[in-house]
Structures are given as C-alpha cells and as structure tokens.
MINU-688072 format. One record per residue (C-alpha): residue number from 1; z, x, y; residue in one letter. Coordinates in pm, 1 decimal. Each point is the difference from the previous one (the first is absolute). Layout:
N
<nuke NUM; up Z; east X; north Y; seti a>
...
This chain:
365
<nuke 1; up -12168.8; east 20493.8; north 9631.8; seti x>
<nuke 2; up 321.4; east -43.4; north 229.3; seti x>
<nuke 3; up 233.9; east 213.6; north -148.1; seti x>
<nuke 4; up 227.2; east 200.3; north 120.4; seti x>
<nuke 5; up -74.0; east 371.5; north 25.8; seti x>
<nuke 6; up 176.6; east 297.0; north 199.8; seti x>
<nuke 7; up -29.3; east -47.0; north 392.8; seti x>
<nuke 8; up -100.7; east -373.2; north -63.6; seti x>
<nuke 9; up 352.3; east -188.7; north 88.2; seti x>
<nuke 10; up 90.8; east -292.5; north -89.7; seti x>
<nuke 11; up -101.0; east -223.6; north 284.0; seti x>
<nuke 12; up -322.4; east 150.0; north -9.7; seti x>
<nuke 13; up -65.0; east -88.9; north -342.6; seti x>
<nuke 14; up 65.2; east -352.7; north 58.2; seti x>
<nuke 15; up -206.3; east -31.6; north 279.1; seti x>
<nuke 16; up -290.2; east 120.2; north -270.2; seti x>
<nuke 17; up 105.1; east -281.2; north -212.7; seti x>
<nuke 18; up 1.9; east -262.2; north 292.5; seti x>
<nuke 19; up -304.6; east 129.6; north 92.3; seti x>
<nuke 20; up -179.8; east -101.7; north -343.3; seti x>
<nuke 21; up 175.7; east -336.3; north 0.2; seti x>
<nuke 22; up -153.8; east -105.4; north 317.1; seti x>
<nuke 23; up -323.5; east 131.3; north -89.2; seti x>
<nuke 24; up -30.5; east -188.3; north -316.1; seti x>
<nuke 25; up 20.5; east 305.5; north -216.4; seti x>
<nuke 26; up 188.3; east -21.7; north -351.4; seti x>
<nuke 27; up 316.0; east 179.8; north -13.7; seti x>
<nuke 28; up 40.5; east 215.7; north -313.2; seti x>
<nuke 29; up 332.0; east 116.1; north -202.8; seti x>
<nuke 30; up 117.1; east 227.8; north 229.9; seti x>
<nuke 31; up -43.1; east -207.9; north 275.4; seti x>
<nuke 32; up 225.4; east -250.5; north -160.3; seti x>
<nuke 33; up 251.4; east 256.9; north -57.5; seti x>
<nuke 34; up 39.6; east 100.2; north 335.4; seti x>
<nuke 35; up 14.3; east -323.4; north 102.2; seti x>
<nuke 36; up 290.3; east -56.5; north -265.0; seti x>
<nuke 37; up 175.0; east 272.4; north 164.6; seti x>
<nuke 38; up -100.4; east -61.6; north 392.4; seti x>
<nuke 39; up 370.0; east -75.9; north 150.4; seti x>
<nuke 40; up -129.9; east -283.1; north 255.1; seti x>
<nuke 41; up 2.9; east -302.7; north -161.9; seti x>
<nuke 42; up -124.0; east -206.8; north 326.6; seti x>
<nuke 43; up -306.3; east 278.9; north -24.4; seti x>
<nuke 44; up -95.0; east -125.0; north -331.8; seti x>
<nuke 45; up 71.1; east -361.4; north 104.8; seti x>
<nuke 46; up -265.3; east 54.4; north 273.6; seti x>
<nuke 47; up -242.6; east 134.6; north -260.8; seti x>
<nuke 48; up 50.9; east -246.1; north -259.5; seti x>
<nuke 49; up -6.1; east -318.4; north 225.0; seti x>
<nuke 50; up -303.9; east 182.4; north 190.8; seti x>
<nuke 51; up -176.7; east -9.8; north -425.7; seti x>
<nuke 52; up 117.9; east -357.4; north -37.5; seti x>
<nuke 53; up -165.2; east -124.6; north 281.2; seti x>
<nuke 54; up -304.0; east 163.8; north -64.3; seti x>
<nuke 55; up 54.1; east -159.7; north -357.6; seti x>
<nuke 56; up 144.4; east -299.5; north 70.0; seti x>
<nuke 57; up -37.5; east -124.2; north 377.6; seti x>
<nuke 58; up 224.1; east -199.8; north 168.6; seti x>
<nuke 59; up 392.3; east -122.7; north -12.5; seti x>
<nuke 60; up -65.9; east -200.8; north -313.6; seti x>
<nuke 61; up 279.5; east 48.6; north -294.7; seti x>
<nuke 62; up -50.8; east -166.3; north -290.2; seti x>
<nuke 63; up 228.3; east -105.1; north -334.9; seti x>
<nuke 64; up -70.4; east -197.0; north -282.9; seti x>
<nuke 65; up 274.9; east -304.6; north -138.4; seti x>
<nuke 66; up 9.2; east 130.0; north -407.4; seti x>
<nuke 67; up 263.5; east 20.2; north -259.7; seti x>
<nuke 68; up 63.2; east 291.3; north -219.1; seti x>
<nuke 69; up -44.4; east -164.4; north -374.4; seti x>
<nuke 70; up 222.9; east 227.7; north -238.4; seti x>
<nuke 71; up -85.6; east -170.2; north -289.0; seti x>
<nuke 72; up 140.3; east 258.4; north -179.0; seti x>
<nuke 73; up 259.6; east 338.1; north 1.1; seti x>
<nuke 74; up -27.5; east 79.7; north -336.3; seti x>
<nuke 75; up -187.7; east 356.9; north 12.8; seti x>
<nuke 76; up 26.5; east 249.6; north -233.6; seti x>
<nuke 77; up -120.5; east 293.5; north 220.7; seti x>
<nuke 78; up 360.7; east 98.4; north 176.8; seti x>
<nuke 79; up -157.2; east 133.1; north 351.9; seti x>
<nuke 80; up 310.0; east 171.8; north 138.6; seti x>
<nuke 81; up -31.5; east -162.7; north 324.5; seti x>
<nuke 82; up -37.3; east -402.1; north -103.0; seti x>
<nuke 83; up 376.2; east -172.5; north -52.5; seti x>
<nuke 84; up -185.1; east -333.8; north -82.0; seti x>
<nuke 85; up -127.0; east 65.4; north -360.2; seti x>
<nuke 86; up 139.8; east -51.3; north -301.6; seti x>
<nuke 87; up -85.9; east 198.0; north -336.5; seti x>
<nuke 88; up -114.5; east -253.7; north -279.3; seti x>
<nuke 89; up 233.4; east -153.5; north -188.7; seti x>
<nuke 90; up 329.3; east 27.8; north 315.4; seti x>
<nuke 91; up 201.4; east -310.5; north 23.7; seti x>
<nuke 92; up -140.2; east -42.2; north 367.9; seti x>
<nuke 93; up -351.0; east 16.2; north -83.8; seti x>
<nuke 94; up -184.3; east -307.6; north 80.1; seti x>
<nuke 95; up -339.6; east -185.9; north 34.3; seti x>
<nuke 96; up -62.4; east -316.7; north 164.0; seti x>
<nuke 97; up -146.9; east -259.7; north -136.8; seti x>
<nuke 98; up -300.9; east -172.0; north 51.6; seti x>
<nuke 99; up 181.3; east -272.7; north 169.7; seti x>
<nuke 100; up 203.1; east 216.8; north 258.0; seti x>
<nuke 101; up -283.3; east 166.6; north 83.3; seti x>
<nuke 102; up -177.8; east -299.7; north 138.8; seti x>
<nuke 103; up 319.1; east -127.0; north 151.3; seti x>
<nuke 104; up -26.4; east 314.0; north 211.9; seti x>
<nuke 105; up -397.9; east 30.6; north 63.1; seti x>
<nuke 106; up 80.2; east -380.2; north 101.4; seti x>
<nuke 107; up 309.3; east 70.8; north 232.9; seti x>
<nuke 108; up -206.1; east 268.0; north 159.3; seti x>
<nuke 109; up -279.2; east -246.5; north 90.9; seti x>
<nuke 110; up 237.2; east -238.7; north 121.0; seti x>
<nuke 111; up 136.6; east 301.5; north 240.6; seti x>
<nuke 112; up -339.1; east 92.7; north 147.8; seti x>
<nuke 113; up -47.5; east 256.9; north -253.4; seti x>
<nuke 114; up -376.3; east 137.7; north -56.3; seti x>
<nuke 115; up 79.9; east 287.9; north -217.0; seti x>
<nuke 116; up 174.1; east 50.4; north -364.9; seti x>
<nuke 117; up 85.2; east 338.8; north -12.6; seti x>
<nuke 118; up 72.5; east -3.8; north -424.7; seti x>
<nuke 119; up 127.6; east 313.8; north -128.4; seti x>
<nuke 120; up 227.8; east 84.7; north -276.4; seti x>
<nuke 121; up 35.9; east 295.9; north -228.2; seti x>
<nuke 122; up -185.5; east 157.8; north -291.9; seti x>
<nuke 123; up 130.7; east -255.9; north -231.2; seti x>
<nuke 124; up -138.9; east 97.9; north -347.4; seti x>
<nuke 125; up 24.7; east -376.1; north -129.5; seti x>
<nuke 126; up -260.8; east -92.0; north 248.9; seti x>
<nuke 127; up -374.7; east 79.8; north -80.4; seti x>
<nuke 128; up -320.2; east -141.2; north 199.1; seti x>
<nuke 129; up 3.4; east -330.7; north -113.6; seti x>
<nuke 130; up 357.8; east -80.1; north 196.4; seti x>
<nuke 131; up -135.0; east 93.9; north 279.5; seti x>
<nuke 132; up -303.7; east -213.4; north -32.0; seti x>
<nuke 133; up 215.0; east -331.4; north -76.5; seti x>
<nuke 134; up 206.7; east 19.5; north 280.2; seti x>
<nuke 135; up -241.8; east 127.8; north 223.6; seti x>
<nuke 136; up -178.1; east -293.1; north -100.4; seti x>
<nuke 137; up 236.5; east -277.4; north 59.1; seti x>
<nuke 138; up 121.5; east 129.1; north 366.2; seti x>
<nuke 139; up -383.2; east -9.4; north 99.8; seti x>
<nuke 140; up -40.7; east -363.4; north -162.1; seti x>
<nuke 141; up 278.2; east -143.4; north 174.4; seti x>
<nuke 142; up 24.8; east 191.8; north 277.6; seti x>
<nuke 143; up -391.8; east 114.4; north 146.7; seti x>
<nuke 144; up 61.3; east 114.1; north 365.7; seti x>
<nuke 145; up 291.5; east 276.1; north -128.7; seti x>
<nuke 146; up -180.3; east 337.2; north -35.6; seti x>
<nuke 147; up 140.0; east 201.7; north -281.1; seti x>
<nuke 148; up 120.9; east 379.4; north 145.2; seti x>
<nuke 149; up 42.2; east 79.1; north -355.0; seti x>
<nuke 150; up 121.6; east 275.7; north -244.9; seti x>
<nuke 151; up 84.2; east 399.4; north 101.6; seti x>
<nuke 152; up -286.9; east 248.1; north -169.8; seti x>
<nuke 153; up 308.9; east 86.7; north -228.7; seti x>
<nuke 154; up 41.1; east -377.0; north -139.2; seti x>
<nuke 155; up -409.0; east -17.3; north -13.9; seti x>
<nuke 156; up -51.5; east 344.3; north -212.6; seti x>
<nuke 157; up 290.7; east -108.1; north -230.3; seti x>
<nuke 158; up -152.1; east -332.1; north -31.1; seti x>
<nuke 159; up -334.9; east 133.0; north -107.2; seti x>
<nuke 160; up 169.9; east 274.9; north -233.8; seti x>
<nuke 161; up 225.4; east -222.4; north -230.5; seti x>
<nuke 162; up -283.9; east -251.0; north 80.4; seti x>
<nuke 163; up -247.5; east 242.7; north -169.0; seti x>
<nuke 164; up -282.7; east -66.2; north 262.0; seti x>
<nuke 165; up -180.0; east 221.3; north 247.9; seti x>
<nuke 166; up 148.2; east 22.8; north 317.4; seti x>
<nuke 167; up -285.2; east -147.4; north 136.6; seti x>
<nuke 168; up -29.0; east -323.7; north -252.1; seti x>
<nuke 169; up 367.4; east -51.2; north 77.9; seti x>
<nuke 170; up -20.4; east -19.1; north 322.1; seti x>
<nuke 171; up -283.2; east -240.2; north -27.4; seti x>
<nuke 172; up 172.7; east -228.6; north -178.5; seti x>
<nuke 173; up 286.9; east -17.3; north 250.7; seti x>
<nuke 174; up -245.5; east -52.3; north 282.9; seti x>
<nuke 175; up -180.9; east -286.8; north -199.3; seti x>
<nuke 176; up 357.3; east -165.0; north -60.7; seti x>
<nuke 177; up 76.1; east 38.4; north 362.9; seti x>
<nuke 178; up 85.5; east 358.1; north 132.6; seti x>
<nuke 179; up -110.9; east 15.0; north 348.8; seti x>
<nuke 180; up 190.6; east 330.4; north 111.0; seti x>
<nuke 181; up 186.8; east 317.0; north -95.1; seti x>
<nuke 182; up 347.4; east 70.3; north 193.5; seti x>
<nuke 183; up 9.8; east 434.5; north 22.8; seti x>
<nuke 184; up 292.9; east -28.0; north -187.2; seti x>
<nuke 185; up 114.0; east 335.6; north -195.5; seti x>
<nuke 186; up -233.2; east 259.8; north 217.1; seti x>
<nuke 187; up 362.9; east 150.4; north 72.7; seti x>
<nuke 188; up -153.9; east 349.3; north 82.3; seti x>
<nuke 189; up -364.7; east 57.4; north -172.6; seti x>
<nuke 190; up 108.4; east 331.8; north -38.6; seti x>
<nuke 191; up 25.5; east 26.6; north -414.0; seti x>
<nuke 192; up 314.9; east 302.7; north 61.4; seti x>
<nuke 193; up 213.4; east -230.2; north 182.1; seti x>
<nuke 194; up -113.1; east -340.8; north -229.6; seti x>
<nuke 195; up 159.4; east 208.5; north -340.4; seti x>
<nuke 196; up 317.7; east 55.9; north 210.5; seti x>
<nuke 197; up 33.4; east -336.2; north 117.4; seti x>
<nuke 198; up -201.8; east -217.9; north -325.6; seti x>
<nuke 199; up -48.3; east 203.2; north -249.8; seti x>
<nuke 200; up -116.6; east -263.2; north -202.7; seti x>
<nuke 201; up -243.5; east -185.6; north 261.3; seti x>
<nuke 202; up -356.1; east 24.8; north 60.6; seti x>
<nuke 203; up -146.0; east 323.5; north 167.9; seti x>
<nuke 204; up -155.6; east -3.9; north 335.0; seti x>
<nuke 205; up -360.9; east 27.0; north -185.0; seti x>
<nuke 206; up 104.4; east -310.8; north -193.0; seti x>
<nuke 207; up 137.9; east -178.9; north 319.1; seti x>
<nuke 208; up -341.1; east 89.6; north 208.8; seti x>
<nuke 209; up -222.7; east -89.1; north -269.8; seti x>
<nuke 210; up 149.2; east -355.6; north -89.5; seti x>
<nuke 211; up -65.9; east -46.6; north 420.5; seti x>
<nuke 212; up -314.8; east 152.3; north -52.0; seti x>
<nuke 213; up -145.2; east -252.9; north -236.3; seti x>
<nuke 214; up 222.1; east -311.1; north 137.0; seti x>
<nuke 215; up -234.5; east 91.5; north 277.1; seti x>
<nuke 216; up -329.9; east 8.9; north -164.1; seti x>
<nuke 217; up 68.7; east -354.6; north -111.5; seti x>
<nuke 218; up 73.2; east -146.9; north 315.0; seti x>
<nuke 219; up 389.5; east 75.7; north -47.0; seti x>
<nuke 220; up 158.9; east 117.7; north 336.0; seti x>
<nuke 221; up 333.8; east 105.3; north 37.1; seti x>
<nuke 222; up 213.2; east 185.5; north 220.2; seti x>
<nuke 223; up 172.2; east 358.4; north 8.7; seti x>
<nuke 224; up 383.8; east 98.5; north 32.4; seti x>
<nuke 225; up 147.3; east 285.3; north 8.8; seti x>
<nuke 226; up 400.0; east 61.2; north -83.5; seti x>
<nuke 227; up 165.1; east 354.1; north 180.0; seti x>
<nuke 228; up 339.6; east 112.1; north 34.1; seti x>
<nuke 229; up 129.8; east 82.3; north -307.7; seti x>
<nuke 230; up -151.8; east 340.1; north -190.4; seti x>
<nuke 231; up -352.8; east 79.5; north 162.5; seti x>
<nuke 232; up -77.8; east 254.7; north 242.0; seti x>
<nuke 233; up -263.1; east -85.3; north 313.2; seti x>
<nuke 234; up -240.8; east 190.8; north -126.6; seti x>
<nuke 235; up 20.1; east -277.4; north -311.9; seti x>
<nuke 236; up 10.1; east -274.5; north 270.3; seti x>
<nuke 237; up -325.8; east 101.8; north 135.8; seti x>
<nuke 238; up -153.2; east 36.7; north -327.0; seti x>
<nuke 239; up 79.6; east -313.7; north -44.8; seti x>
<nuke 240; up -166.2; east -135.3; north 335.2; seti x>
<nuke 241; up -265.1; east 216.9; north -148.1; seti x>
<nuke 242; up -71.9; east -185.6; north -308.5; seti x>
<nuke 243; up -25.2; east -321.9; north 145.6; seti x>
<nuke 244; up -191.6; east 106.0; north 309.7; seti x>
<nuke 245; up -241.0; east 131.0; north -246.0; seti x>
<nuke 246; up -1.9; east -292.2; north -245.0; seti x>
<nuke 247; up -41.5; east -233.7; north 312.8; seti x>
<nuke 248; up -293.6; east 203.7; north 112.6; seti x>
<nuke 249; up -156.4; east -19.8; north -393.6; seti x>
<nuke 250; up 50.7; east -321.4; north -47.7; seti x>
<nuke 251; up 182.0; east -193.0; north 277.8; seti x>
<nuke 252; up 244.0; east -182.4; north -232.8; seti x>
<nuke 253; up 292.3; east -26.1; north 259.2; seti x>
<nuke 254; up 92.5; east -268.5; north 234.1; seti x>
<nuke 255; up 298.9; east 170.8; north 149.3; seti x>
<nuke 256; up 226.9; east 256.0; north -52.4; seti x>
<nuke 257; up 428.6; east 5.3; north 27.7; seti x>
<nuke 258; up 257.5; east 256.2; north -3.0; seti x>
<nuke 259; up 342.2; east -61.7; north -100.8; seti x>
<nuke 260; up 299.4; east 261.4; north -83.5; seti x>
<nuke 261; up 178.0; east 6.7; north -306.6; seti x>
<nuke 262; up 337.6; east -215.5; north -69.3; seti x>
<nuke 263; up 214.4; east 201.8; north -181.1; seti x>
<nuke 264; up 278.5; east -268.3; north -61.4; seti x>
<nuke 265; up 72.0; east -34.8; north -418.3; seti x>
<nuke 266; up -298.7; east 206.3; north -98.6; seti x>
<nuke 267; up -26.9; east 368.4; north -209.2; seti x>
<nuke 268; up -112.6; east 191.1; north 292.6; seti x>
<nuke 269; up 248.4; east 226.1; north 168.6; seti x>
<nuke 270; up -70.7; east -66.3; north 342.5; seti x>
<nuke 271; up 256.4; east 20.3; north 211.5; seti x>
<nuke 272; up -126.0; east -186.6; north 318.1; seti x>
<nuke 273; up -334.4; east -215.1; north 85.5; seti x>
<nuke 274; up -292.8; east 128.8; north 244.0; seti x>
<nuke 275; up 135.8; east -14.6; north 365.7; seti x>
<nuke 276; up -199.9; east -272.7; north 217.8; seti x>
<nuke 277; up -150.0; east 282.4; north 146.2; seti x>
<nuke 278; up -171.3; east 118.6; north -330.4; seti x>
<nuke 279; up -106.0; east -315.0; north -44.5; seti x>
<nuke 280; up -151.6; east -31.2; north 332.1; seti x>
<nuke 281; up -128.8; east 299.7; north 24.6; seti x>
<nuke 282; up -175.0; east -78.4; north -370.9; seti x>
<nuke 283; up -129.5; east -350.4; north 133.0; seti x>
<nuke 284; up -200.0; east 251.1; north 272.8; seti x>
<nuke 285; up -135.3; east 264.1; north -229.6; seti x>
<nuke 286; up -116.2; east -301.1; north -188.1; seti x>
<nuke 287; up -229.6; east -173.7; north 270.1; seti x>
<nuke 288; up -103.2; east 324.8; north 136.4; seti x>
<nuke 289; up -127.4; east 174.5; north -365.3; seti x>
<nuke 290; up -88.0; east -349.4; north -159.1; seti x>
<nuke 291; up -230.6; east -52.3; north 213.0; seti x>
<nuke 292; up -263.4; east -237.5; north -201.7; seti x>
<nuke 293; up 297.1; east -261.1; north -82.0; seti x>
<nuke 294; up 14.7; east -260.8; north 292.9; seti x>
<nuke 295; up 308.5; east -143.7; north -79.7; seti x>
<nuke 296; up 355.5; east 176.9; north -22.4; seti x>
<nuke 297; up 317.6; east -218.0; north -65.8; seti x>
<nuke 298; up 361.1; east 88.8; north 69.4; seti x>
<nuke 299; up 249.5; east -11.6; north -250.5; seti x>
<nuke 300; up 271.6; east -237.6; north 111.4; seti x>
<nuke 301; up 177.5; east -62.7; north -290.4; seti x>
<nuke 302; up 100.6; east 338.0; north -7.8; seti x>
<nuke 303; up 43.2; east 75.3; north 340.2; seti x>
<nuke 304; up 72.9; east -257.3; north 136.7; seti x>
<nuke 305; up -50.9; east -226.3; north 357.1; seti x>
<nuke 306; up 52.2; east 266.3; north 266.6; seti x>
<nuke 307; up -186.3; east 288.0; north -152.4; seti x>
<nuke 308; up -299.7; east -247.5; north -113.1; seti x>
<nuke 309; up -44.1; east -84.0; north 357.1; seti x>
<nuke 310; up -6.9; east 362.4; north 96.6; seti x>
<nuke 311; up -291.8; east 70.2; north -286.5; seti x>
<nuke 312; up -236.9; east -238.6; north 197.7; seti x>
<nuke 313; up 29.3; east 313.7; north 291.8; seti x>
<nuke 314; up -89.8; east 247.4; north -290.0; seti x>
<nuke 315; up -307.4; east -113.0; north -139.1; seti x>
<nuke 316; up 87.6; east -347.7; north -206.0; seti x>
<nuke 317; up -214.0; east -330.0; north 16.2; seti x>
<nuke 318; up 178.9; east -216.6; north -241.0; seti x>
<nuke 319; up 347.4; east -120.4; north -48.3; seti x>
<nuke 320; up -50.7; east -57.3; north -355.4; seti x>
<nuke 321; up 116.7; east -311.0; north -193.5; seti x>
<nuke 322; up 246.4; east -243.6; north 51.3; seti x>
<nuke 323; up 180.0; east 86.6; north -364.5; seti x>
<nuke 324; up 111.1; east -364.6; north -88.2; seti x>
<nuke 325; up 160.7; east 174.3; north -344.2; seti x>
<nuke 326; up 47.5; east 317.4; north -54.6; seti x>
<nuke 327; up 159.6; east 210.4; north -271.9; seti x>
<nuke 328; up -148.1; east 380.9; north -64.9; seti x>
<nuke 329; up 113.8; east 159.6; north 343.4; seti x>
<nuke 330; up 295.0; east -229.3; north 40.5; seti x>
<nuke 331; up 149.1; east 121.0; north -320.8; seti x>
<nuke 332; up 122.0; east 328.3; north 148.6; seti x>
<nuke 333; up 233.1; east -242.6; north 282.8; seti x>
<nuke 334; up -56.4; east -167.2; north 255.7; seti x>
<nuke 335; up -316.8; east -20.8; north 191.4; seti x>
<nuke 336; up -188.7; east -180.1; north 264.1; seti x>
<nuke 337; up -97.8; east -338.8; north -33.9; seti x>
<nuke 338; up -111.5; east -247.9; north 278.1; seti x>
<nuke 339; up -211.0; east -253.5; north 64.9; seti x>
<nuke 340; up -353.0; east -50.0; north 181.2; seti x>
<nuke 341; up 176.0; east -182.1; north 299.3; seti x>
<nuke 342; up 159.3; east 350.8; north -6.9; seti x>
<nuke 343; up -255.5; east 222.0; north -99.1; seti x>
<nuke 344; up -213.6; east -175.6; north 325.3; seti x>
<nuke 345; up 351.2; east 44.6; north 238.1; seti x>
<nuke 346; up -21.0; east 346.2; north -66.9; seti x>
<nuke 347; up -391.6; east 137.5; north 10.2; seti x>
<nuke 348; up 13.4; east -260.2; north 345.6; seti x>
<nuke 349; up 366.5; east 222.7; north 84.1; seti x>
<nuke 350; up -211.6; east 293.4; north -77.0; seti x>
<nuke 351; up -317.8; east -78.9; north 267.6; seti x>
<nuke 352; up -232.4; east -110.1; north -253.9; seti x>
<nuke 353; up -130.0; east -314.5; north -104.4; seti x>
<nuke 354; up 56.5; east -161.1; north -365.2; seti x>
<nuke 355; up -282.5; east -97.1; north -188.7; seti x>
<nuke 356; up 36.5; east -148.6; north -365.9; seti x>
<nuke 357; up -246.8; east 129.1; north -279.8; seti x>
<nuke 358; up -68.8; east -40.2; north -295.3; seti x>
<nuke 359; up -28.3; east 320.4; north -292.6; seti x>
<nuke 360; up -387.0; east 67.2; north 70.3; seti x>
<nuke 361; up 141.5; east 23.6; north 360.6; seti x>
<nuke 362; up -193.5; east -371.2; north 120.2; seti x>
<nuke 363; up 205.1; east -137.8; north 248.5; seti x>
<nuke 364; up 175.0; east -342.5; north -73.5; seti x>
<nuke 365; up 145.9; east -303.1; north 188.3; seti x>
C-alpha cells in the first residue's frame, strides 16, 4: 500500500501512487487519501487525465440536451440540505398536471432534448400506479425521449406505500417506460454522515440495493456523489468505495459526478461552499480510484463555466446536460445555465471537441 510511513516523505509516496496508476494497478483507500491531501493539483491533473485517456481516448467531450422534470416538491422527508421541497400540506406545494407535463416533455423535444430527467419528492399521495400513467403517456406521445427517471429514494418510497417488492416495483416502472436511474440522493454512502444530513432517507444499503436490482433488470443508472458540507475524506472515499465495488458486482453505472453542497436557504450550518480546488481535486481522486466507470461528468451548474473547463484537465469526459429547466439546485440562488451553442463554445475554448449523446452515452446528430 502507498502510505505514508516514517522516512517515506511525501513526494516519495506519491511517486508510489503514480507508479500504480501507470501500471494499471487499482489504487486502494489510502491511496485516495493521500491523493486528497497531495498539495499539487497539476500532479493529480497529470494522473487523472493520464486514467482518462487510458479510459476514454481522445479529445472527445460529450453532453446530453435534457430537462430536469420536477413534477413535484412536495416531500415529506426534510433532508437538511434540499431548499426545494415542501412538507405535505404547505401552501407552496405543488404537482403538475398531466397536461403541463407533456407541454414540457414536448418543449424539450422541440429544443433538441433526448433526455427527461423526472424527479420530484417522496410525495406520499403518489403510489405506483401514478407513475405508470404518466410514464405511459410521455412514451406514447413522445417515443425517441428516454426517461432518466426517479432517485432510489422516490423508487423505495414508491414501492413501500405501494406495498410491492422492490423488485416488482421497479418492474412495473420499467414496463411503463423507465429506461434509467439518475444517482440522485447517494449524498455520502456513508450511513454516519446520511443520519446527520437525512435522517429520515434511505440508508446506503437501501440506496445500493435499489441500484443493485435496477441493474439485474436491465436498469442502468448513474452515480453522484455530494461533499462539502459535514463528511470527512475518509467518508468521501468510502463513498468512492461503495460504488467502485457495486460497479465491479454488478456494473450498474454509466457515469459518475461530483458536486459540492449549496448551502443558500437550507438547515445546514455551513458557512462557505467547497473551494474550486476541492472540487477539482475531488473530480481527480474520482477518475483515478473509480477506475471501472468510463465516463466522469463535471458539474457545471454548480461550478460553473471556468472551473468546468478546468475539470476536463482533471479527469472529466462529459459536460453533462444542457438543463433546459431546472429547479432542485437552483433553489438555493442562482446557478449556471447555458445553452448547447454554449456548452460546445466552451469544451471547443477548452481544447476538446463536443460531441452530443444521448443518456446510454450513443452519440447523436
């Protein structure tokens, strides 16, 4: 293992790390950690973009035209970090209608859109059978959109109150139309920090095991990960961990994406957001310990044009989607928000070359 031990310095314990990367050798936890706490951030540039090549080859960056779908904030769970929901029965509750929803899935289309990212909250009026109406209807009228549907928190819930098996309910959602699962509240899959954070959400065992059998029946999805707010790095690499090892059990991931915490109008006391350096730094442990997930997307909604470009240096393949609408993230102020004449400008700005995919990753037109 390359750890660090008396009369091994620093420099020299990189060099051990480097020295598995280019060999093809899996890193382990405390490899991760030292890279988490190596002060050169071009050193772990080099590294990661040395891994995405061998992943990945070639100048390609890719992004996907979607819309985020929040068909509903009602949610009765109260994570401390979300400012979006709204506990049943508040004034500003809502859920679209049937109507508004295809309005949308149809404005998408007519924007280029592929991809329906639909995701709400646990709304406790809405049991399997909701889900398989509407999923219904967007697929009738609308057969080239590919549903990115549903957070492992929204599909347990749904089963629960639904009173079917995990694996029946998700099923039924992939017979009415679910064609993927967005990583949506993995947070940290570290169950100490989830009880600080969502006390009242599923547990990382619960989170892995509704990927687990998404998988089995033909269900991908990807994997996120959200830092800066109460974890430690050891719980960040756990977390790497989990879905390294879930990946190599089961490969049930597409991609992966980091993004740091927004504190604006939430319950967590956090007085500042993780530097760009964290983040980049995170983006490189990433592609250098996930090392059986091909794809690894920046997060530029949250951090925005300039420091998405950078990520491309530090390990990241995929610009992530064009957000035509989007509510969850944007609730805690103002984010970033541009266009795919934009999003190319700026992977072309950053020495790449755009391609446009779709979510199984096929390129489009």
């Amino acid at each position: 293992m390359a750890i660090l031990v008396p009369n091994l310095s620093r420099s020299a314990a990189i060099d051990l790390v480097a020295d598995k990367v280019y060999a093809g050798r899996r890193l382990d936890r405390e490899d991760a950690l030292l890279l988490y706490r190596h002060p050169n951030l071009p050193e772990l540039a080099a590294l990661a973009d040395f891994q995405r090549q061998r992943r990945v080859p070639g100048r390609s960056v890719t992004y996907v035209i979607g819309r985020i779908l929040n068909y509903t904030n009602v949610c009765w769970v109260r994570c401390k970090f979300c400012a979006f929901y709204r506990v049943p029965g508040h004034d500003e509750g809502y859920l679209l209608s049937d109507d508004d929803i295809l309005d949308k899935v149809r404005d998408t289309v007519d924007k280029g859109g592929v991809e329906i990212l639909f995701q709400g909250g646990l709304n406790p009026k809405l049991k399997i059978d909701y889900y398989e109406q509407i999923f219904s209807k967007i697929l009738e009228r609308f057969p080239e959109v590919i549903l990115h549907a549903l957070s492992p928190a929204e599909i347990l819930y749904t089963a629960h109150i639904s009173k079917l098996s995990l694996e029946r309910c998700l099923e039924r959602l992939k017979a009415s139309g679910l064609h993927s699962i967005p990583g949506a509240g993995g947070e940290i899959l570290v169950d100490r920090v989830r009880k600080q954070i969502a006390p009242f959400k599923d547990s990382t065992v619960e989170w892995l095991e509704c990927m687990r059998v998404a998988a089995g029946l033909g269900i991908r999805s990807t994997a996120s990960m959200m830092f800066g707010h109460v974890e430690t790095l050891e719980d960040r690499v756990e977390h790497f961990d989990r879905v390294r090892d879930l990946q190599d059990e089961c490969s049930p991931f597409r991609a992966f994406v980091a993004w740091n915490f927004q504190p604006e109008d939430t319950q967590l006391p956090i007085p500042r957001k993780a530097s760009a350096a964290d983040y980049l730094r995170t983006v490189a442990v990433a592609r250098l310990f996930l090392d059986n997930i091909d794809n690894l997307q920046v997060s530029i909604l949250t951090q925005g044009p300039k420091i998405a470009q950078t990520a491309l240096g530090y390990g990241a393949n995929d610009f992530g989607s064009v957000m035509i609408e989007e509510n969850v993230v944007s609730a805690a102020g103002d984010k970033f928000i541009v266009d795919a004449a934009e999003f190319e400008r700026l992977i072309r700005g950053a020495g790449y070359e755009p391609a446009r995919r779709n979510t199984r990753y096929e390129l489009v037109a």
